[in-house]
C-alpha positions as CSV (number, residue, x, y, z in Angstrom):
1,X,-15.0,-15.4,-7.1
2,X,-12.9,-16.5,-4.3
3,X,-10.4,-19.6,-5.2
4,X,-7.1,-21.3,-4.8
5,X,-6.0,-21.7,-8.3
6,X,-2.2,-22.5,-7.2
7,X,0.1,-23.5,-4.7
8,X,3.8,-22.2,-3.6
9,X,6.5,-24.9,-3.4
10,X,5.4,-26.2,0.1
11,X,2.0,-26.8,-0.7
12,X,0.6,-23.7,0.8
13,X,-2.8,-22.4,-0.7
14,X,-2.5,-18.9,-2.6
15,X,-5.7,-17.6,-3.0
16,X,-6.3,-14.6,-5.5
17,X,-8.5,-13.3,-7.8
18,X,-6.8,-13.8,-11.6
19,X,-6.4,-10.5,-13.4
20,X,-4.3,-12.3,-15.8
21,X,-1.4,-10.4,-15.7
22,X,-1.6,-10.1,-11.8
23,X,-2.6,-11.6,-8.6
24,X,-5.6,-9.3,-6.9
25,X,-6.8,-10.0,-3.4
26,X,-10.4,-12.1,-3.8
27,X,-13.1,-9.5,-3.4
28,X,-16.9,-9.9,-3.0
29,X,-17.8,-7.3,-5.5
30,X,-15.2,-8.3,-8.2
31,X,-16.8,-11.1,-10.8
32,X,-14.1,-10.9,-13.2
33,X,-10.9,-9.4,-12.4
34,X,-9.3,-9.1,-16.1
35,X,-12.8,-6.6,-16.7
36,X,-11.6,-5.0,-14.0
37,X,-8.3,-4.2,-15.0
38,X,-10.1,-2.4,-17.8
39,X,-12.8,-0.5,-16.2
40,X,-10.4,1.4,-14.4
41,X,-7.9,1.9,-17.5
42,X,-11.3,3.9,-18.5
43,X,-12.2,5.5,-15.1
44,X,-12.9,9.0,-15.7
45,X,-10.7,11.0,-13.6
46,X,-11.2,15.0,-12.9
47,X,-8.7,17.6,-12.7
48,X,-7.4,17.9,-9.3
49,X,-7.9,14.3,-8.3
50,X,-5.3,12.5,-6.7
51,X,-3.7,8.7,-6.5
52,X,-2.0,7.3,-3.9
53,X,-0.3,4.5,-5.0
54,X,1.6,1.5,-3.0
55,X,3.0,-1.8,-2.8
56,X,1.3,-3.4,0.2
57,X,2.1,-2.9,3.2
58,X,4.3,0.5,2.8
59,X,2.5,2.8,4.8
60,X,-0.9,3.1,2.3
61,X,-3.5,3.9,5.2
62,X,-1.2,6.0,6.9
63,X,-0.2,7.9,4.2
64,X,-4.2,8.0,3.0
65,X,-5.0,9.8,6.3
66,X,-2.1,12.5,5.5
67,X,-3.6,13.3,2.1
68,X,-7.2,13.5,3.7
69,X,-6.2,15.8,6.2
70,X,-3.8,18.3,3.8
71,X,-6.6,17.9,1.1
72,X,-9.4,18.9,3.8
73,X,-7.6,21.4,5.5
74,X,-8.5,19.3,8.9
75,X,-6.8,17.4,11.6
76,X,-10.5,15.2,11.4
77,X,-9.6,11.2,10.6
78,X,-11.1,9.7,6.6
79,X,-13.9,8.9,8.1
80,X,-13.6,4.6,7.9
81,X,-10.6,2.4,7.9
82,X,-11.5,0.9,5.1
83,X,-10.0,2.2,1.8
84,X,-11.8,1.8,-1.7
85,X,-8.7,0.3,-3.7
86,X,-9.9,1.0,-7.2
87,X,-9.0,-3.0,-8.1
88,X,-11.4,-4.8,-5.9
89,X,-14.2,-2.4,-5.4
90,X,-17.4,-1.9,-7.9
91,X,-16.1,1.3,-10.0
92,X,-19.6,2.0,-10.6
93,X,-20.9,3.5,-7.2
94,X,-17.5,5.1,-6.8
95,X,-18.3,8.2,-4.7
96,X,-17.6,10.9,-6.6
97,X,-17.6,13.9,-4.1
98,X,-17.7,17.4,-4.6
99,X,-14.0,18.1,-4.2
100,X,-10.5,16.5,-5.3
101,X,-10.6,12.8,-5.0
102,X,-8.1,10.5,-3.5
103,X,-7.7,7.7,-5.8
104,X,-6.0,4.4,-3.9
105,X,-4.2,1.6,-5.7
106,X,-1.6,-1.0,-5.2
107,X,-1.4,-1.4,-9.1
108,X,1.4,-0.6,-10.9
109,X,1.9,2.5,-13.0
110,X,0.8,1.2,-16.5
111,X,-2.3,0.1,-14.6
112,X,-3.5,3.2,-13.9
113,X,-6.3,4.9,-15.7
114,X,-5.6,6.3,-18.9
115,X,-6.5,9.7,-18.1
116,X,-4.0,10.1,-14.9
117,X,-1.2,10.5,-17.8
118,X,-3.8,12.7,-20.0
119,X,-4.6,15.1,-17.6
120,X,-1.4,15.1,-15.4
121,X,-3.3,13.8,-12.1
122,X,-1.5,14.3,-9.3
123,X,0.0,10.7,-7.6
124,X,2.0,10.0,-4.5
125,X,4.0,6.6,-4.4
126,X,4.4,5.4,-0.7
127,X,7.5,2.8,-0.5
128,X,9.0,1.0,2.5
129,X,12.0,-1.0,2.7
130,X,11.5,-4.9,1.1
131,X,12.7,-6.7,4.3
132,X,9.7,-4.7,7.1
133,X,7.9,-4.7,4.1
134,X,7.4,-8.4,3.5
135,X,7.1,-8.8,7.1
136,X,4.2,-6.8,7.6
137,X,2.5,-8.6,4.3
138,X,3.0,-11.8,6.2
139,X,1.3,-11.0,9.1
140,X,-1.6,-10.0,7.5
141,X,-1.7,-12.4,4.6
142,X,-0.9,-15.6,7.3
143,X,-3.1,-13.8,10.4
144,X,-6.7,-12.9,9.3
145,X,-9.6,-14.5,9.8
146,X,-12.0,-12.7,7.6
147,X,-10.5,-13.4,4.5
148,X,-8.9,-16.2,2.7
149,X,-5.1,-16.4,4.5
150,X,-2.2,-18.2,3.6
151,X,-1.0,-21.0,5.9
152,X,2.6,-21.4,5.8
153,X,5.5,-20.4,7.7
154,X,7.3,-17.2,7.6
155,X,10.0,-18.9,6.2
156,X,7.9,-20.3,3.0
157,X,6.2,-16.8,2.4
158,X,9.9,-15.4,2.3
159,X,10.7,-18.3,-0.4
160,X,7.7,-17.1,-2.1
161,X,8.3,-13.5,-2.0
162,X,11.8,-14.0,-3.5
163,X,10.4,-16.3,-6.0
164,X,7.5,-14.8,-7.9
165,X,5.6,-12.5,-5.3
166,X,2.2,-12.6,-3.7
167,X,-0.8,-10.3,-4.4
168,X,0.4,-7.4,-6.7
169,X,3.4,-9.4,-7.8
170,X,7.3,-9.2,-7.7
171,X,8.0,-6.1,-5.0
172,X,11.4,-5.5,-6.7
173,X,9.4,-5.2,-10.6
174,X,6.7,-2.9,-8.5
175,X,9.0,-0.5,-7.3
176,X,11.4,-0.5,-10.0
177,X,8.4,0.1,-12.8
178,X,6.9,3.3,-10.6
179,X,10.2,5.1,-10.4
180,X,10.8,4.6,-14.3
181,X,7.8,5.9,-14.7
182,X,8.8,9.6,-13.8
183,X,10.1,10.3,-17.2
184,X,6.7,9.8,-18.3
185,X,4.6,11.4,-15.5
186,X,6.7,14.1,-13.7
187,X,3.5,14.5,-11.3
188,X,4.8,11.6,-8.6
189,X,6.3,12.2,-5.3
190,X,7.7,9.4,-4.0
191,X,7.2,8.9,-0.2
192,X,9.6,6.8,1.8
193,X,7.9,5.3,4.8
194,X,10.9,5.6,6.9
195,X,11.6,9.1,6.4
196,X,7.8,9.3,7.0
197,X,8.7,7.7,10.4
198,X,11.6,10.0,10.9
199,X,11.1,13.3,10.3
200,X,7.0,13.5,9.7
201,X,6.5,17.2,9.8
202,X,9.4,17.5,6.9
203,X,8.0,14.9,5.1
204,X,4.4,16.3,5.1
205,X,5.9,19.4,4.4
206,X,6.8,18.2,1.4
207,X,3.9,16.2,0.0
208,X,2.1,19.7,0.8
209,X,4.1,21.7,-1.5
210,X,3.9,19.0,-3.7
211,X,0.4,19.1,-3.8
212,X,0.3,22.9,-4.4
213,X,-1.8,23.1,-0.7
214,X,0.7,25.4,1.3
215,X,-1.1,24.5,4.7
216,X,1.8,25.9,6.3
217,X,4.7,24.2,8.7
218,X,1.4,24.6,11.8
219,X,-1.0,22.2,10.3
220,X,1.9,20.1,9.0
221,X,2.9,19.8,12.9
222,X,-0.5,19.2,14.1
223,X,-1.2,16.4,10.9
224,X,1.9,14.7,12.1
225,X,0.8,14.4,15.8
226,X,-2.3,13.1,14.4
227,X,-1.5,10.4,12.5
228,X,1.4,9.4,14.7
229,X,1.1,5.6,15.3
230,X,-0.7,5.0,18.6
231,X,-3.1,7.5,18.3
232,X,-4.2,6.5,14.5
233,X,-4.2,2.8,15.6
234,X,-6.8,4.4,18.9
235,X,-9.2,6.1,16.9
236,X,-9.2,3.9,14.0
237,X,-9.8,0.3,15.3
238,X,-12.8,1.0,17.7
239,X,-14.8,2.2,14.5
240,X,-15.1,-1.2,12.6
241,X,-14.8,-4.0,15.1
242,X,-16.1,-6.6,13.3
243,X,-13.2,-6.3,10.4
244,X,-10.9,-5.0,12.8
245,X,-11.6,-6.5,16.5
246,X,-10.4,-9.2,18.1
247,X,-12.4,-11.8,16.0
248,X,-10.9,-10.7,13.1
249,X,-7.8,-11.9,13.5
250,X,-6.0,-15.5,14.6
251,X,-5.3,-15.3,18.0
252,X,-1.7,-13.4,19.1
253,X,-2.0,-11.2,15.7
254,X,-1.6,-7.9,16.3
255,X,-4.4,-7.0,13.5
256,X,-4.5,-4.5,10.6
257,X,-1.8,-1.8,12.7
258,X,0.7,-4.0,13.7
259,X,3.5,-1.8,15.6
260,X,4.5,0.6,12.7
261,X,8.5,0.6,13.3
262,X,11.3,0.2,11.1
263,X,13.7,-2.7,11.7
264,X,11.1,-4.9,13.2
265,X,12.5,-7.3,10.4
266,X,15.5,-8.5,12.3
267,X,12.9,-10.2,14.6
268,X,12.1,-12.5,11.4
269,X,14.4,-12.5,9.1
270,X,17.4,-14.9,10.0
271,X,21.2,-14.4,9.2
272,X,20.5,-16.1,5.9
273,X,17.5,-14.6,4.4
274,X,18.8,-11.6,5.5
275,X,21.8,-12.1,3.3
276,X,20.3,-13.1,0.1
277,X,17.3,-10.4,0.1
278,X,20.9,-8.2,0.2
279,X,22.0,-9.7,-2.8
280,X,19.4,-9.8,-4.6
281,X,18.4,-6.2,-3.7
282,X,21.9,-5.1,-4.3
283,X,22.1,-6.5,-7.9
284,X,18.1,-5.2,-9.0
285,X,18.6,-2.3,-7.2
286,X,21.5,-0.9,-9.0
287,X,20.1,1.6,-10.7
288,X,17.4,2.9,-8.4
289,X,18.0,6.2,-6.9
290,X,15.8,5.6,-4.5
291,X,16.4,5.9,-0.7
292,X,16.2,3.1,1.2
293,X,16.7,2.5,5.0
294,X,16.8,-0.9,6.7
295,X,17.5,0.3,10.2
């Protein structure tokens, strides 16, 4: 059910699949995205499963492979690029393996399945800073070929950003709802994809004890070297070319990893936009205790 049931303020296409109360990417497998939003209120979770839980575009993937890894005592990649985001996939032939499952969502937290707050699962919130955030969503959203893309400018996806969001919704009401939700799930770790960047073997470090795991500081090291950018974006592309090759993407995109640095934004953003994503973050913001880091 793939459509273009609106239009931002220049005219652009937004295609989406209509969950009613949010904007889904269009998937193959999805018929009805509202009975969606149900099933997986009602997905029967296990104890010892996991979610990992994102905006877009905040370091999901990467952050996936780190889990894996710690989970499966192993240095070994997930064995496809391709995550099974419990919105757009058919809940049904879930795999359900013998071990603790990694659950993957860009949902917010009431979203969830009912039984991640019954059975205190386990969740890790991956966050980046809104300005290399909405820059990396662009490029994917405006570069692909193999999905419906949308067609404006950088400088109408910003509008539309600041306005009412893209797929998953407002960024500022995503972030803001998953950190209020600690009162009521004290299981969530919040990752920040800079210090990720910055200091990866403290950071996995800490999802490990987190996670109860204690893989110790020497698979934490080797985990980090791993997943480091380059070498993820080596071993990871060749495996599906046909999603993640040249074809798939408009020609001078850089693809599904783009260059995985933080500040790439002040090669987009101009003096202006800059400014009023400041005050806007600065007034919606005010509460958050939340690290953020823009350079």
């Amino acid at each position: 059910m793939i459509r273009a049931v609106l239009k931002d303020r220049h005219g652009n296409d937004l295609y989406f699949g209509n969950a009613g109360e949010i904007w889904i990417p269009p998937s193959p497998h999805i018929e009805d995205y509202r009975e969606q939003l149900k099933k997986i209120r009602h997905l029967e979770l296990r104890d010892g499963d996991f979610i990992l839980a994102s905006f877009p575009r905040s370091g999901t993937f990467w952050h996936h492979q780190i889990l894996y890894m710690l989970l499966h005592n192993t240095t070994d990649y997930l064995g496809r690029l391709e995550q099974d985001h419990l919105e757009w996939i058919e809940l049904e032939k879930l795999p359900r393996p013998g071990g603790a499952q990694i659950c993957v969502t860009h949902l917010k937290y009431h979203n969830l399945p009912q039984q991640a707050r019954e059975k205190k699962v386990k969740v890790i919130y991956c966050y980046r800073n809104p300005k290399d955030c909405w820059v990396s969503f662009y490029n994917i959203a405006n570069g692909t070929r193999f999905r419906p893309s949308y067609d404006g400018t950088w400088s109408h996806f910003f509008e539309l950003m600041m306005d009412t969001g893209y797929w998953f919704g407002d960024w500022f009401d995503h972030v803001l709802e998953w950190e209020k939700a600690k009162s009521d799930h004290p299981d969530i770790f919040f990752s920040s994809y800079e210090l990720m960047k910055r200091d990866p073997v403290g950071q996995i470090m800490k999802i490990d004890h987190f996670l109860g795991l204690n893989r110790g500081r020497q698979l934490c090291e080797q985990i980090a070297e791993a997943c480091e950018f380059s070498k993820l974006k080596a071993a990871k592309e060749p495996q599906n070319p046909e999603l993640h090759g040249q074809k798939a993407w408009k020609k001078g995109n850089a693809g599904y990893f783009r260059k995985g640095e933080i500040a790439d934004w002040k090669n987009w953003f101009t003096v202006a936009q800059s400014e009023q994503l400041d005050a806007v973050f600065k007034k919606r913001m005010l509460e958050s205790k939340l690290p953020f880091f823009f350079e």
